[in-house]
PAGU-56060 format. One line per 3 residues: number of its first residue (from 1); their letters; for each residue x, y, z of N, C-alpha, C. Coordinates in Angstrom, 3 decimals. Last residue first. Layout:
N
NUM) a) X/Y/Z/X/Y/Z/X/Y/Z  ...
END
This chain:
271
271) xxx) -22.391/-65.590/0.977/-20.913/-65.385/0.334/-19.943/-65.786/2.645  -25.316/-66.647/-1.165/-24.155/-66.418/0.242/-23.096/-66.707/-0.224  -26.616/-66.973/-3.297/-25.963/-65.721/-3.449/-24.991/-65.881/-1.468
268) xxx) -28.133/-69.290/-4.017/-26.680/-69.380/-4.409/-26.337/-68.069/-4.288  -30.996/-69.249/-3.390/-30.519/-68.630/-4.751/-28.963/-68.633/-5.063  -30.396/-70.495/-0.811/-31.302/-71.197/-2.130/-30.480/-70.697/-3.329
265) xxx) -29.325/-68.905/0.516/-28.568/-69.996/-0.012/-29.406/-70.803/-1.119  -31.375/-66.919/0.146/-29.703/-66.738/-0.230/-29.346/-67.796/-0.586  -33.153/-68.030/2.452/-32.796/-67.761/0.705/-31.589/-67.663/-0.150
262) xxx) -31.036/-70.212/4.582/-31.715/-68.893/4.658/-31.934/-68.835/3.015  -31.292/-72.817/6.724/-31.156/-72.443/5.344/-31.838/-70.957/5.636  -30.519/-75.126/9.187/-31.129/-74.196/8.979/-30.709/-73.041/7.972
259) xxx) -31.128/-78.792/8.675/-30.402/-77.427/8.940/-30.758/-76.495/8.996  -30.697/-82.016/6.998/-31.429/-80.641/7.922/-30.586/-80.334/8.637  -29.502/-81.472/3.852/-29.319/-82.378/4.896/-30.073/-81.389/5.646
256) xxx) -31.662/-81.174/0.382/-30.236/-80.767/1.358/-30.560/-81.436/3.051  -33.618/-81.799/-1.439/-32.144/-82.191/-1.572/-30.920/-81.820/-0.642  -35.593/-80.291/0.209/-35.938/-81.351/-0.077/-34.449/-82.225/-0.223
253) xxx) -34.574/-77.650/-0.700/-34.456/-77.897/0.748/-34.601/-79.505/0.824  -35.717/-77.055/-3.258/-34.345/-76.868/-2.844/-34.249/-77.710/-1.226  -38.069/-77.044/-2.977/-37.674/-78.565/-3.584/-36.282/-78.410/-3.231
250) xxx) -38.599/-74.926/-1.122/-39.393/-76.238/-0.406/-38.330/-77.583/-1.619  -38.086/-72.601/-2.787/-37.115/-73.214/-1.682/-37.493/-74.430/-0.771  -39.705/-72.765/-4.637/-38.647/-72.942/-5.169/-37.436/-73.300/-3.810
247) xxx) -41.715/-71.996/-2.834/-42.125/-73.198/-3.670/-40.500/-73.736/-4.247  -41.462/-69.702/-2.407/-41.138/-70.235/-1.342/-41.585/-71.836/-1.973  -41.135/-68.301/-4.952/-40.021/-68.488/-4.026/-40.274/-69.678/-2.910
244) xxx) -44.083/-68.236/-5.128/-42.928/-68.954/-5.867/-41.838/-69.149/-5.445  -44.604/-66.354/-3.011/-44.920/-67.918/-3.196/-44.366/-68.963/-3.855  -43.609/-63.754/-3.781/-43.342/-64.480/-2.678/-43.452/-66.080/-2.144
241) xxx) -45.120/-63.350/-6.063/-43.567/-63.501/-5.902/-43.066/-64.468/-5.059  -47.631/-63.505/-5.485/-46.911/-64.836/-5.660/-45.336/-64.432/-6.711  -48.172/-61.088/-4.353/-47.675/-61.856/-3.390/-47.186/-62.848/-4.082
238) xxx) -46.707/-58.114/-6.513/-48.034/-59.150/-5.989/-47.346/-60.636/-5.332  -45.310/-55.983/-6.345/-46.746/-56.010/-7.259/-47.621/-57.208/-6.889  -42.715/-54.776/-4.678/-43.343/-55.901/-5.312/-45.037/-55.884/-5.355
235) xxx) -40.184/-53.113/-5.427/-41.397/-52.783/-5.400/-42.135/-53.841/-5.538  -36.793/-51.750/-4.114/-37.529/-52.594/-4.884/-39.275/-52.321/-4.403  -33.873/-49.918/-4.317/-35.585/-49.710/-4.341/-35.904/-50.946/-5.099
232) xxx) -31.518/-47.550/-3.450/-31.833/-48.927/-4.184/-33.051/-49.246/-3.467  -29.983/-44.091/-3.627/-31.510/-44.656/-3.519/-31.306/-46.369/-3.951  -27.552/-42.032/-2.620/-27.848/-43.417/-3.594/-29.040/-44.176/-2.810
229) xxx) -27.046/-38.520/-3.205/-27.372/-39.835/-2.258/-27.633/-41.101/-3.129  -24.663/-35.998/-2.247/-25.072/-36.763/-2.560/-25.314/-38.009/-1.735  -23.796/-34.269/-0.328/-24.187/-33.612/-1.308/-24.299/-35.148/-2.299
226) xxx) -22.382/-36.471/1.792/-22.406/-35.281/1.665/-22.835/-34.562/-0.020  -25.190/-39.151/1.429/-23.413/-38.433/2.110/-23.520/-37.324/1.550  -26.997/-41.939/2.415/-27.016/-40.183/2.071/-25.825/-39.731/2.723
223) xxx) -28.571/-44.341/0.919/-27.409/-44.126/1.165/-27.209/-42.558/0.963  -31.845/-45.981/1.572/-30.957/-44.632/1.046/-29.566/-44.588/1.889  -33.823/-48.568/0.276/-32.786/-48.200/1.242/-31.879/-46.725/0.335
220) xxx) -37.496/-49.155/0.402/-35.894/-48.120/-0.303/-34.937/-48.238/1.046  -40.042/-51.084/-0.673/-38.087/-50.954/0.141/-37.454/-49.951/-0.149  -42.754/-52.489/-0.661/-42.275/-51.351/-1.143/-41.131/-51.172/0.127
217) xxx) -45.945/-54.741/-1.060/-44.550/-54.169/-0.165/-43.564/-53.290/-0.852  -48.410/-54.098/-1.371/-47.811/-55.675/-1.068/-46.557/-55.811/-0.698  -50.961/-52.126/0.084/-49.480/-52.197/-0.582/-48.730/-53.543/-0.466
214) xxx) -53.694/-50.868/0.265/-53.155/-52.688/-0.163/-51.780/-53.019/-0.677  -53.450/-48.876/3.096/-54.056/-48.762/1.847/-53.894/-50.861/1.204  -50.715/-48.816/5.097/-52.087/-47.920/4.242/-52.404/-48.915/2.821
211) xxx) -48.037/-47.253/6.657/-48.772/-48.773/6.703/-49.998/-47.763/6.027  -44.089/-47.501/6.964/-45.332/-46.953/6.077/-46.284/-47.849/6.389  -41.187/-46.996/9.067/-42.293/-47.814/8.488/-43.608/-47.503/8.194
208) xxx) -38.080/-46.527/8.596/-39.106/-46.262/9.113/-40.449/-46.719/7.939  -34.848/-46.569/10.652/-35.934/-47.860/9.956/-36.854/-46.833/10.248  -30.657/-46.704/10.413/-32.273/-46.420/10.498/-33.864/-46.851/9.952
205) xxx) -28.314/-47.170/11.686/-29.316/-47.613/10.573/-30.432/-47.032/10.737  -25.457/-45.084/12.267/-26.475/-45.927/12.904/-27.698/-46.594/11.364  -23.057/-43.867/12.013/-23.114/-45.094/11.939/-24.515/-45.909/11.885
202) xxx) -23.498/-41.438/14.175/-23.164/-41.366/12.896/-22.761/-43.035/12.984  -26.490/-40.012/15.090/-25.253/-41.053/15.280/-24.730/-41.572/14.149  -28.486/-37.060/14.213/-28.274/-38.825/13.841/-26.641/-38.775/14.716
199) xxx) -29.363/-34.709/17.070/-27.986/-35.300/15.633/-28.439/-36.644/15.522  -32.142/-35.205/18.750/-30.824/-34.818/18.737/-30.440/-35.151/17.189  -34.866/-35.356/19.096/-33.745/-36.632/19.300/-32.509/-36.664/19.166
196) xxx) -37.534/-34.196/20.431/-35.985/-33.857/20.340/-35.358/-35.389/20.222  -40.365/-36.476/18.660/-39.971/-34.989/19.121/-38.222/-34.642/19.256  -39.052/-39.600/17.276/-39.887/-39.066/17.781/-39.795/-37.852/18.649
193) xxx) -38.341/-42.537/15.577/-37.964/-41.193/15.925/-38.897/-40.206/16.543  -38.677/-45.630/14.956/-39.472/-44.931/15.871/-39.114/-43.395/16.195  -35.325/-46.861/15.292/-36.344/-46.762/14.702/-37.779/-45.622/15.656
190) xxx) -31.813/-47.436/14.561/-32.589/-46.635/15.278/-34.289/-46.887/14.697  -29.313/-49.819/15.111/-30.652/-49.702/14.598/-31.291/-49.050/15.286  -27.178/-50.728/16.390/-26.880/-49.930/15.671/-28.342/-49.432/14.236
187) xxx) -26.883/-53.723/17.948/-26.450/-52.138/18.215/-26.540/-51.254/17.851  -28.772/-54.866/15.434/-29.291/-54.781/17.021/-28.529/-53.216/17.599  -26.414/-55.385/13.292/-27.778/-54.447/13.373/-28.057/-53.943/14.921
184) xxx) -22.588/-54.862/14.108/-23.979/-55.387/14.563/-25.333/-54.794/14.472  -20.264/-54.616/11.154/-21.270/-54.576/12.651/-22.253/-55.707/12.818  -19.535/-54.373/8.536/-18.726/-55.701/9.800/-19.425/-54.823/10.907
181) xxx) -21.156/-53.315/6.746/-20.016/-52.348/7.329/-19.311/-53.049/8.502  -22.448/-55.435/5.722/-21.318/-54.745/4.898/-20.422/-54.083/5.393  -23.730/-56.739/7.749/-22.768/-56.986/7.443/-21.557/-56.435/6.260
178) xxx) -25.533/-54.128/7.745/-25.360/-53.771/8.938/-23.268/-55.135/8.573  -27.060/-54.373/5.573/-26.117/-53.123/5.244/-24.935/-53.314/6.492  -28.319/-57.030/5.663/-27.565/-56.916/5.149/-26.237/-55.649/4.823
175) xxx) -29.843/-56.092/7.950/-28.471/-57.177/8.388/-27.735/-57.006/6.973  -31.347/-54.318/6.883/-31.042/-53.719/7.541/-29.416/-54.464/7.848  -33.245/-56.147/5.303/-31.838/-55.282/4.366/-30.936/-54.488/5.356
172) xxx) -33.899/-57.566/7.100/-33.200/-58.099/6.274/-32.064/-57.730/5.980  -35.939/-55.542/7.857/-34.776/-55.802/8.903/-33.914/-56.989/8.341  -37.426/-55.481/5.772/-36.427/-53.938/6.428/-35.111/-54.617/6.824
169) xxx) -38.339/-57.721/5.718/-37.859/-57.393/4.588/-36.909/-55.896/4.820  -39.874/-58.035/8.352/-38.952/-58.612/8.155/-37.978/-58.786/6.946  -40.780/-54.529/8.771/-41.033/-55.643/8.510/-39.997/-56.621/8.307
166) xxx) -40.293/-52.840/12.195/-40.004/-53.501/10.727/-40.206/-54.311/10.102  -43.389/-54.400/12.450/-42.516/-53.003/12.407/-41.569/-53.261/13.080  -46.201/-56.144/12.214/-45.550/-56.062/12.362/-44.202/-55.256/11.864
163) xxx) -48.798/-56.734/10.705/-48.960/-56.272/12.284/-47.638/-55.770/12.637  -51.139/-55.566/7.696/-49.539/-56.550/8.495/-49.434/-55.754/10.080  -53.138/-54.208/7.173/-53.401/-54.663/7.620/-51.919/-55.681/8.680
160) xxx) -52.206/-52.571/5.164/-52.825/-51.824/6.483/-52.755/-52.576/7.667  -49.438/-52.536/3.333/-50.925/-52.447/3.469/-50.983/-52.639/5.330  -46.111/-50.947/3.691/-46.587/-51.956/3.616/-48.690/-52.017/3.790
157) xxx) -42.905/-49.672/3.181/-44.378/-49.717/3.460/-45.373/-50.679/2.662  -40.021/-48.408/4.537/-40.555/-49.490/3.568/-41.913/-48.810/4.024  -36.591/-47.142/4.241/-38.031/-46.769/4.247/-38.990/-48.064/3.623
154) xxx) -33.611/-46.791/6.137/-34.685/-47.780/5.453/-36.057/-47.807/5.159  -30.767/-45.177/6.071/-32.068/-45.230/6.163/-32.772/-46.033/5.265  -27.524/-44.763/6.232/-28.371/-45.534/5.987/-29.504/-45.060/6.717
151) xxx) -25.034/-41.469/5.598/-26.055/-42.144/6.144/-26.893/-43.309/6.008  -21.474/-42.794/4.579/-23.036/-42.480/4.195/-24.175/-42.612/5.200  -19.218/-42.612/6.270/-19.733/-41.316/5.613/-21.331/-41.089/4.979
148) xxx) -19.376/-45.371/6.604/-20.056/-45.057/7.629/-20.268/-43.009/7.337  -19.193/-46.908/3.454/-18.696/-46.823/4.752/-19.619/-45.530/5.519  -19.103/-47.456/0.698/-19.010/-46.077/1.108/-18.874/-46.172/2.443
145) xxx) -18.848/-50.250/0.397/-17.898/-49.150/-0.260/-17.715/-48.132/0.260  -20.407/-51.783/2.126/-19.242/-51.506/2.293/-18.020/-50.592/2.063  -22.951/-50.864/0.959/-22.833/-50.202/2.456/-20.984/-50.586/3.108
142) xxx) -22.592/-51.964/-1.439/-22.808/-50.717/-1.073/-22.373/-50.035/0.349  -23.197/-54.799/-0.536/-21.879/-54.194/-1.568/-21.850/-52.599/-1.203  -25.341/-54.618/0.612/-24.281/-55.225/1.280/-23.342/-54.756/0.723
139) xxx) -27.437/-54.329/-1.230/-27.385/-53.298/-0.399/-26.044/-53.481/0.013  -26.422/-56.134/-3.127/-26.198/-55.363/-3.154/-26.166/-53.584/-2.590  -27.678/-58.271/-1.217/-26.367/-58.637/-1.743/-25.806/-57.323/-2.473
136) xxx) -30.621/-57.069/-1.255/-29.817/-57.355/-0.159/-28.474/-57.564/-0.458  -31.334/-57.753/-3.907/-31.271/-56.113/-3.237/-30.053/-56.258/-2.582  -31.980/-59.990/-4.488/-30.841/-59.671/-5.029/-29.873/-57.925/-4.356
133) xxx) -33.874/-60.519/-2.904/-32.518/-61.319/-1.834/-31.172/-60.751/-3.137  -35.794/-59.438/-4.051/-34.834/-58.544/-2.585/-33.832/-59.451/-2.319  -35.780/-60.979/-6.410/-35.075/-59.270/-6.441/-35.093/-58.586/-5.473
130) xxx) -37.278/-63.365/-5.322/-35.752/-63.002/-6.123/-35.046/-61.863/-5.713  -38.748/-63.471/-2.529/-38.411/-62.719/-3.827/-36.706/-62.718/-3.984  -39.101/-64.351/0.059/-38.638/-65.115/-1.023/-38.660/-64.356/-2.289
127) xxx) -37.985/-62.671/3.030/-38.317/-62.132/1.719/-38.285/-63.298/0.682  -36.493/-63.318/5.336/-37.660/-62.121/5.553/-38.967/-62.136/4.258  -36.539/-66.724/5.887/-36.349/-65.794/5.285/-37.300/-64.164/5.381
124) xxx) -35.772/-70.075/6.207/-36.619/-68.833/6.646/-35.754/-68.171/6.114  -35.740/-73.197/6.029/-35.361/-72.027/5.287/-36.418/-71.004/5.776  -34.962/-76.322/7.758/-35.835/-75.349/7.490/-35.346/-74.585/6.593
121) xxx) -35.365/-80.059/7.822/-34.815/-78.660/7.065/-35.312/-77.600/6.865  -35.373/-80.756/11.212/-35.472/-80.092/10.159/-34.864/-79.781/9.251  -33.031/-82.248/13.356/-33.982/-82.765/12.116/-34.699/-82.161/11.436
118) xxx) -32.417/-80.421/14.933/-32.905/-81.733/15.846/-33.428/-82.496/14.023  -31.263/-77.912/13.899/-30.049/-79.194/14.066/-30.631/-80.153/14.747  -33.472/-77.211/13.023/-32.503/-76.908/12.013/-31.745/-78.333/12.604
115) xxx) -34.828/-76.330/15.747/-35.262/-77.480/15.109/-34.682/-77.784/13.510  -33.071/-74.417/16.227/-32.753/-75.868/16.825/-33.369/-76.704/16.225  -34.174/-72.316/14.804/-32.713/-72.589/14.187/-32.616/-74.085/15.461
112) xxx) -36.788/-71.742/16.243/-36.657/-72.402/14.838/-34.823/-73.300/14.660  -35.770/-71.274/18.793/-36.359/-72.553/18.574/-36.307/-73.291/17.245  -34.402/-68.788/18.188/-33.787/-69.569/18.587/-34.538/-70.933/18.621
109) xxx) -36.802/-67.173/17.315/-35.446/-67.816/16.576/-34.945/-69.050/17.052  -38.124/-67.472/20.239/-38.784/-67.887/18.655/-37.702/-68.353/17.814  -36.544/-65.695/21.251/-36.620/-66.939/22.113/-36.782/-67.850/20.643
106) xxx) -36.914/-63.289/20.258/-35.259/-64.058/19.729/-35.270/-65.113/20.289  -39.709/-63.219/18.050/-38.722/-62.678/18.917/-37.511/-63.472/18.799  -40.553/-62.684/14.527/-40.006/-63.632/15.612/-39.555/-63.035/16.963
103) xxx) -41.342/-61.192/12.696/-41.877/-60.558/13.664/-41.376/-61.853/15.071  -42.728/-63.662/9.889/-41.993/-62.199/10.477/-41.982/-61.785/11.994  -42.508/-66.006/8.206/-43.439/-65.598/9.138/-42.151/-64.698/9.831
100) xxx) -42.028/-67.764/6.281/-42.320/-66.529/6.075/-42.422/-65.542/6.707  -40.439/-71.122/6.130/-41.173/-70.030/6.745/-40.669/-68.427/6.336  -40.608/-74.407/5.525/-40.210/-73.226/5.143/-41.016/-71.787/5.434
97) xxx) -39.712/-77.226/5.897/-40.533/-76.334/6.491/-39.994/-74.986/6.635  -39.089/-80.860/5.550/-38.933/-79.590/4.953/-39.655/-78.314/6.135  -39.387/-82.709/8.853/-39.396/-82.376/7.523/-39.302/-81.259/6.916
94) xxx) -38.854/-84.819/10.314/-37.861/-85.042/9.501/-38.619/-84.531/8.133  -40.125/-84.810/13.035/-40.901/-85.855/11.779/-39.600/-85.646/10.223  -39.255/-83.019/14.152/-39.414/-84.854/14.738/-39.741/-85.928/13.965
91) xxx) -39.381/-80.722/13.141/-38.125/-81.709/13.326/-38.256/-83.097/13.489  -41.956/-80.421/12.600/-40.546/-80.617/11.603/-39.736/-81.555/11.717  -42.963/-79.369/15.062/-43.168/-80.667/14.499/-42.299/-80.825/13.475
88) xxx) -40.945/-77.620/15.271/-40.406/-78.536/16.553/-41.126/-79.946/15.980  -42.327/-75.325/13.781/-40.726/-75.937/13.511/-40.492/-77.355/14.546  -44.559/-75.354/14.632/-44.443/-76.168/13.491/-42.780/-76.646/13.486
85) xxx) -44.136/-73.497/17.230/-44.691/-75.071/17.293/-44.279/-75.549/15.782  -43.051/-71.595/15.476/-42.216/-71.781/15.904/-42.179/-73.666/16.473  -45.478/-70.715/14.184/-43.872/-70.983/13.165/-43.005/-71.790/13.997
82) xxx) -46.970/-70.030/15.957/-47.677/-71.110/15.215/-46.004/-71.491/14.451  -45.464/-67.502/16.895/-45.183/-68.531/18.052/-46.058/-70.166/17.534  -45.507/-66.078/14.690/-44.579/-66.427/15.633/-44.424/-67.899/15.854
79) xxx) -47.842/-66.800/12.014/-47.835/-66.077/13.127/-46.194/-66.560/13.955  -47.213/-67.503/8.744/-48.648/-66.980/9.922/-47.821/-66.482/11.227  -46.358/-69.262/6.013/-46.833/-67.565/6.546/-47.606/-67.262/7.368
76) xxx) -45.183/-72.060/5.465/-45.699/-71.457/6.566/-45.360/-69.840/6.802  -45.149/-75.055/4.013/-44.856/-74.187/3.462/-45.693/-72.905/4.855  -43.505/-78.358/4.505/-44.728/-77.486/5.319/-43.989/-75.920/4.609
73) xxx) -42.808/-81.610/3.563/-42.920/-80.743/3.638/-44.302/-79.158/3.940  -44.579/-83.948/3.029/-43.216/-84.201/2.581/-42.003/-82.424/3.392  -46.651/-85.357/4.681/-46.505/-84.668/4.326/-45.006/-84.938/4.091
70) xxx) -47.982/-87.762/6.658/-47.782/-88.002/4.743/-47.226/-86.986/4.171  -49.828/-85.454/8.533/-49.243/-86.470/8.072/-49.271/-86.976/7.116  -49.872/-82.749/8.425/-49.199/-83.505/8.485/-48.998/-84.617/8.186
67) xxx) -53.163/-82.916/9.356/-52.692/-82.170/7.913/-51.161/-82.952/7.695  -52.943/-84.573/11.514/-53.721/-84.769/10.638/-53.166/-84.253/9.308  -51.738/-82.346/13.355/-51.508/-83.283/12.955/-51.799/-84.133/12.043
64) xxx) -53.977/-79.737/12.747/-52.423/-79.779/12.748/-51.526/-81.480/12.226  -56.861/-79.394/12.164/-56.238/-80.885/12.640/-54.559/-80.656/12.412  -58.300/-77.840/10.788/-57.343/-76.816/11.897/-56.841/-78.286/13.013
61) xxx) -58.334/-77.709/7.283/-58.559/-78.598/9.163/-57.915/-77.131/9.410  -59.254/-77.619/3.931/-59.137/-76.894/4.849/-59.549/-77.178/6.678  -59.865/-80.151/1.713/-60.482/-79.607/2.976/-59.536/-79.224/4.172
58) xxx) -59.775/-80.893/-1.500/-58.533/-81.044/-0.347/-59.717/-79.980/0.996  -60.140/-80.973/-3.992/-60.962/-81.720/-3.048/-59.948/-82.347/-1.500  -60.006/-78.961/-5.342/-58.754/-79.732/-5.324/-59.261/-80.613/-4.540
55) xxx) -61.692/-76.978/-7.514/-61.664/-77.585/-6.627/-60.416/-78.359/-6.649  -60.100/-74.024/-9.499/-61.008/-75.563/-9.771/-61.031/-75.977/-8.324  -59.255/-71.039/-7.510/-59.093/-71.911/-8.495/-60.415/-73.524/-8.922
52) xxx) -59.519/-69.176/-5.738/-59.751/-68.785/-7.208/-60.025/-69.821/-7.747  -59.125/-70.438/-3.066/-57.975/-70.131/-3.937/-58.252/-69.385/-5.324  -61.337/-71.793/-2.475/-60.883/-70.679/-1.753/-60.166/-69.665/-2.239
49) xxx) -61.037/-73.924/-4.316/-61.851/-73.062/-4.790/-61.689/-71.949/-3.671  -58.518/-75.204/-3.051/-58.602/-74.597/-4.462/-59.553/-74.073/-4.601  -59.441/-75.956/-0.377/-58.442/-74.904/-0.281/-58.294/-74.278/-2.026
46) xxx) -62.854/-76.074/0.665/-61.980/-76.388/-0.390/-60.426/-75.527/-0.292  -63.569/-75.399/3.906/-63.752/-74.906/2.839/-62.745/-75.747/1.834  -63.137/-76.185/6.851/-64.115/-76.964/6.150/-64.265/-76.161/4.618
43) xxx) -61.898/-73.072/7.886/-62.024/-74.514/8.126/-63.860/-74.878/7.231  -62.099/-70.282/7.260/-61.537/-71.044/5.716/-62.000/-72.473/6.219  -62.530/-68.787/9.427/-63.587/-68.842/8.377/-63.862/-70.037/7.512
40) xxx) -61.111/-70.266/12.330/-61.025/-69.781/11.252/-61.795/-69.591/9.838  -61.075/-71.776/14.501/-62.719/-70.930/14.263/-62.051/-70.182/13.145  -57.960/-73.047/14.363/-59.345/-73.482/15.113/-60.346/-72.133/14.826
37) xxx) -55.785/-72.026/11.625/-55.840/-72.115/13.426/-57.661/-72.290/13.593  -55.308/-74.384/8.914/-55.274/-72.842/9.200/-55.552/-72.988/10.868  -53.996/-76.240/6.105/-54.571/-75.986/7.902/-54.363/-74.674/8.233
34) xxx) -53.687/-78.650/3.460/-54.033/-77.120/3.648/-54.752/-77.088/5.295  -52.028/-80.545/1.832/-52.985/-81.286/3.201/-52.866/-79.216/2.777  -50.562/-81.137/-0.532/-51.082/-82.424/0.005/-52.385/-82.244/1.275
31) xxx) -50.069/-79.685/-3.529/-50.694/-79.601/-2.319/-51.371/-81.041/-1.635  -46.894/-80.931/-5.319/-48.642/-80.698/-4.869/-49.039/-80.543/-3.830  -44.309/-80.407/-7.497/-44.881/-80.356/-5.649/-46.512/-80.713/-6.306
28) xxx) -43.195/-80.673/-9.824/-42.403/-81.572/-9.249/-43.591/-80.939/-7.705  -43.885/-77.369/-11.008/-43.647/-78.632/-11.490/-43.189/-79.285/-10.006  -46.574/-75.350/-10.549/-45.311/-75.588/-10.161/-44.944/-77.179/-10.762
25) xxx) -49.381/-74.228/-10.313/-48.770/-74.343/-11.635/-47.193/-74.463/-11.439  -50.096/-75.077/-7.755/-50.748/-75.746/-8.943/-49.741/-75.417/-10.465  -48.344/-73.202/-6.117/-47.772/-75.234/-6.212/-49.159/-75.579/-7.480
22) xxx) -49.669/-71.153/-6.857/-48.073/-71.350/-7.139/-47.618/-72.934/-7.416  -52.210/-71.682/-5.308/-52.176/-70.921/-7.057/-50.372/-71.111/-6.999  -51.298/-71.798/-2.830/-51.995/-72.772/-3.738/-52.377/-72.590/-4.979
19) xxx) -49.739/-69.300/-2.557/-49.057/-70.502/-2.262/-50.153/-71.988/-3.101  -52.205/-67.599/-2.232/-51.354/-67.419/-3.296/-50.247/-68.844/-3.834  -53.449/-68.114/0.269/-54.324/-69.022/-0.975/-52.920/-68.782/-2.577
16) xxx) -51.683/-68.163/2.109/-52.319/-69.039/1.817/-52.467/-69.632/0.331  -51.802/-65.202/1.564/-50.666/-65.802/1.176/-50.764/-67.462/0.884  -54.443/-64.752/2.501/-53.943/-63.973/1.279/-52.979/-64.823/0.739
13) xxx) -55.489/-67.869/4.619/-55.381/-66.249/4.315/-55.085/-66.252/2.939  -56.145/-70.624/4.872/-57.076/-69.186/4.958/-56.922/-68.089/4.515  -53.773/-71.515/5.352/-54.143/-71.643/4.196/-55.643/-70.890/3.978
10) xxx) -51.647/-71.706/7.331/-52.288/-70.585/7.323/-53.142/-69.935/5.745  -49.282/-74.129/5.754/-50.265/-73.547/6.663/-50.975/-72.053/6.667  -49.765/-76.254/3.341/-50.157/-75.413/3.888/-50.199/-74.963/4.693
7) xxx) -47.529/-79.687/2.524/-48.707/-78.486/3.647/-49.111/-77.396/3.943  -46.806/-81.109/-0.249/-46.662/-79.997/0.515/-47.654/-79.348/1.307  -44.847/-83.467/-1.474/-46.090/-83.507/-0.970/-46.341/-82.055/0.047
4) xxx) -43.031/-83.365/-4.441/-43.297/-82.904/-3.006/-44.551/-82.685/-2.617  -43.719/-86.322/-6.558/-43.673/-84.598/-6.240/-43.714/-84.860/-5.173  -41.090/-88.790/-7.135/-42.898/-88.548/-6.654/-42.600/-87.103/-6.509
1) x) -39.029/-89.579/-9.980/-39.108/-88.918/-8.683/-40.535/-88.470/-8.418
END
């Protein structure tokens, strides 16, 4: 079997370059093509020596198409509405394309999850870490047992620089508490609190969001009832959590029909 031939995008940045330190020491992929958006620092740079690493004599485009082609698959942490064009090239071209990218509106969704049934295989996800998609399955357990006596609140935080509130690792765990108790997040997600707001609503979720300093990400969800509370907390130390995962869901995806995949199903935890 040939390795997965795999694309970069937004191979300039942090995550970028983590994703090319992951597929070098990954079995069965290689970096085939690395693209980031037009006046970006990284264009015309090596994507492995960008990376920390030896040269790969691979050159960083902002040639979208170009990078593409020959590609087996597209690994993608950047922006909305760049996630959303990639998903549509995906489809047409019949390929992997796995995304990171947070902060979708619901037009955005909705494009990705079509280019699921025009010929992608995608997998998006708030989180490729193992141990939130393990969180999540047990935020879910939780928020069923105790039921709507417990308050939910979601505290995360995140470095300075991410643009986006909740992050898509909140609002994960948020669907996940929100299917434990058979609701709807959307109805039932408060965020932003601010001077008189009265009594919590009893049912509601809540979200609030930390930004400072180089935090790579940090979750508590609190379960608070009467004279007692249950804290579940994850802490991640460094992005190629996140890379590996998303390396591990590019070969997963490779063997499955196109569609639209969430982690979970990678890791075999949907129920």
């Amino acid at each position: 079997m040939t390795d997965l031939k795999i694309a970069i995008a937004g191979a300039g940045g942090r995550m970028g370059g983590a994703l090319v330190r992951a597929i070098g020491t990954a079995g069965g992929v290689v970096v085939h093509s690395a693209f980031d958006r037009a006046g970006n620092a990284a264009i015309g740079k090596d994507a492995g020596s960008l990376a920390g690493m030896e040269p790969l004599g691979i050159v960083i485009t902002d040639d979208v198409g170009a990078a593409l082609a020959g590609a087996d698959a597209i690994i993608d942490f950047t922006v909305p509405e760049a996630s959303a064009a990639l998903a549509r090239r995906a489809a047409a071209a019949g390929l992997v394309h796995v995304i990171g990218t947070t902060g979708c509106t619901p037009a955005q969704e909705t494009a990705i999850r079509q280019a699921g049934r025009d010929g992608a295989r995608i997998v998006k996800s708030g989180n490729f870490s193992l141990g939130v998609n393990l969180l999540a399955g047990l935020v879910k357990q939780a928020a069923a047992a105790l039921g709507a006596d417990f308050d939910v609140e979601i505290l995360e935080m995140h470095h300075n620089r991410k643009v986006d509130a909740p992050s898509g690792t909140a609002l994960l765990l948020g669907e996940a508490a929100a299917a434990g108790r058979g609701i709807e997040l959307a109805a039932h997600s408060v965020s932003g609190r601010d001077g008189i707001t009265g009594a919590r609503d009893r049912g509601s979720i809540g979200f609030a969001a930390l930004r400072g300093g180089t935090v790579v990400g940090e979750h508590t969800v609190i379960f608070a009832g009467d004279s007692e509370r249950v804290e579940l907390t994850h802490r991640a130390e460094s992005r190629a959590i996140f890379a590996h995962g998303a390396v591990r869901a590019a070969l997963w995806a490779a063997e499955r029909q196109p569609g639209f995949y969430s982690m979970a199903d990678v890791l075999g935890l949907s129920s």
